[in-house]
C-alpha positions in Angstrom: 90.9 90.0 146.2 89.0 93.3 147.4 87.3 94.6 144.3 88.2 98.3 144.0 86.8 101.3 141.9 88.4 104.2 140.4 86.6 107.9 141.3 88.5 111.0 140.2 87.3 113.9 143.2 87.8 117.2 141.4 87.7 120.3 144.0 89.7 123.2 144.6 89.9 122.7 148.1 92.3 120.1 149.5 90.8 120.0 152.8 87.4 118.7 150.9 89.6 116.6 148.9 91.2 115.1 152.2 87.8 114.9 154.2 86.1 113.0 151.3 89.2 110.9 150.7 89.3 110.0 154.6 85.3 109.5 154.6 84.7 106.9 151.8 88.3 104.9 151.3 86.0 101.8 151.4 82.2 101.7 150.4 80.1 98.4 151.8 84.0 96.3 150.7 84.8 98.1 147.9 87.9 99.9 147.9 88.0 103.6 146.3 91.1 104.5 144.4 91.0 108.4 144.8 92.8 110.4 141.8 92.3 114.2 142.4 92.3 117.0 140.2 91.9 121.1 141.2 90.8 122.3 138.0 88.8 121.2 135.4 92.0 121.3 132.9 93.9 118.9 134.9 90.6 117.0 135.1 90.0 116.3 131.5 93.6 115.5 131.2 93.5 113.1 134.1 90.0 111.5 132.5 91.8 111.2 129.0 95.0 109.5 130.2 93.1 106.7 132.7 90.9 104.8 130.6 89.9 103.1 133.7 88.0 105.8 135.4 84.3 104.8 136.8 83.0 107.5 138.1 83.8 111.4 138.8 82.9 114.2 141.4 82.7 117.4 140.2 82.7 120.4 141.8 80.9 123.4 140.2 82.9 126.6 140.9 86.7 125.8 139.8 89.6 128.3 139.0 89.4 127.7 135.7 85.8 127.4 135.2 82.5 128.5 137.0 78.7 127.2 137.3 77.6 124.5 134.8 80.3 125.4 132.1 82.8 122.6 133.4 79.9 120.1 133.9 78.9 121.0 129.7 82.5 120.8 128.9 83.1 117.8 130.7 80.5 116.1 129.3 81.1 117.0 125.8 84.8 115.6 126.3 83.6 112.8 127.8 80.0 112.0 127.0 80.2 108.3 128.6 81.5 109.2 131.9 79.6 108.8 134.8 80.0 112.3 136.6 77.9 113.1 139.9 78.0 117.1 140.5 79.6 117.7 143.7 78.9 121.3 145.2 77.2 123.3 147.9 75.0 124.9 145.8 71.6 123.3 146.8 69.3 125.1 144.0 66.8 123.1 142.4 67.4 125.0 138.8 70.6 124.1 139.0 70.2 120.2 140.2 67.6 120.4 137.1 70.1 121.9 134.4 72.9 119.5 135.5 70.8 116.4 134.9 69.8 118.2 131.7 73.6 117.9 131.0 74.4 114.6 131.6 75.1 114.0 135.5 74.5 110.9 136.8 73.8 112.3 140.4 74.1 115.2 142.0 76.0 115.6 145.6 75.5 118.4 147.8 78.5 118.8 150.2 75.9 119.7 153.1 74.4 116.4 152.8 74.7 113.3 155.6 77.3 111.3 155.1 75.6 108.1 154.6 73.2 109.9 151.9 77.1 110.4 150.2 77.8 107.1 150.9 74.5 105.9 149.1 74.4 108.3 146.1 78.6 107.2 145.4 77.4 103.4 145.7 75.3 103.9 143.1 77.0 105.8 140.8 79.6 102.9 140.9 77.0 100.6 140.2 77.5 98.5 136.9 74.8 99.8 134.6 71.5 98.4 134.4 71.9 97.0 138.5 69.0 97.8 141.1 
């Protein structure tokens, strides 16, 4: 039996959503079970109804939201989650202020792939691992 994880990708653009779904459907033998969300509405929801949820990418700029709002209200929803900012916005105030609000990670969509692939391995990580 594979082991799998659970990562909800929230992004307004379905062709990111694709291209990230068709990039990491398996990291190092562990399967990814993508759940998707295009605003940050439909991403609490989606967090509050799946207890089973290990990890979530989160874009910055959504319809419904802008900037580090949706991060803060994420977070205050869901203070235990384990949420990696996902976002082409490569300023170093803004890495800063997301860590400040509780990110795990954060992933720029300009990196390498295999820089993805490392940060998402270690954001599904069991807690306390190397």
């Amino acid at each position: 039996m594979t082991a799998s994880r659970k990562v909800l990708l929230v992004d307004d653009h379905e062709l990111v959503r694709v291209g990230v779904k068709a990039s990491y459907g398996e990291l190092l033998g562990l399967a990814i079970e993508w759940l998707e969300a295009t605003t940050l509405a439909e991403a609490l929801a989606l967090y509050r109804a799946d207890g089973g949820i290990d990890a979530v990418l989160l874009d910055l700029n959504l319809a419904d939201c802008k900037g580090l709002q949706g991060l803060r209200i994420f977070m205050q929803a869901h203070p235990a989650a384990r949420v990696a900012v996902f976002s082409g916005t490569q300023d170093e105030f803004v890495i800063r202020q997301a860590r400040a609000l509780g990110a795990a990670a954060y992933v720029g969509k300009g990196r390498m792939t295999s820089e993805t692939r490392d940060t998402l391995l270690a954001l599904l990580a069991p807690p306390g691992s190397p």
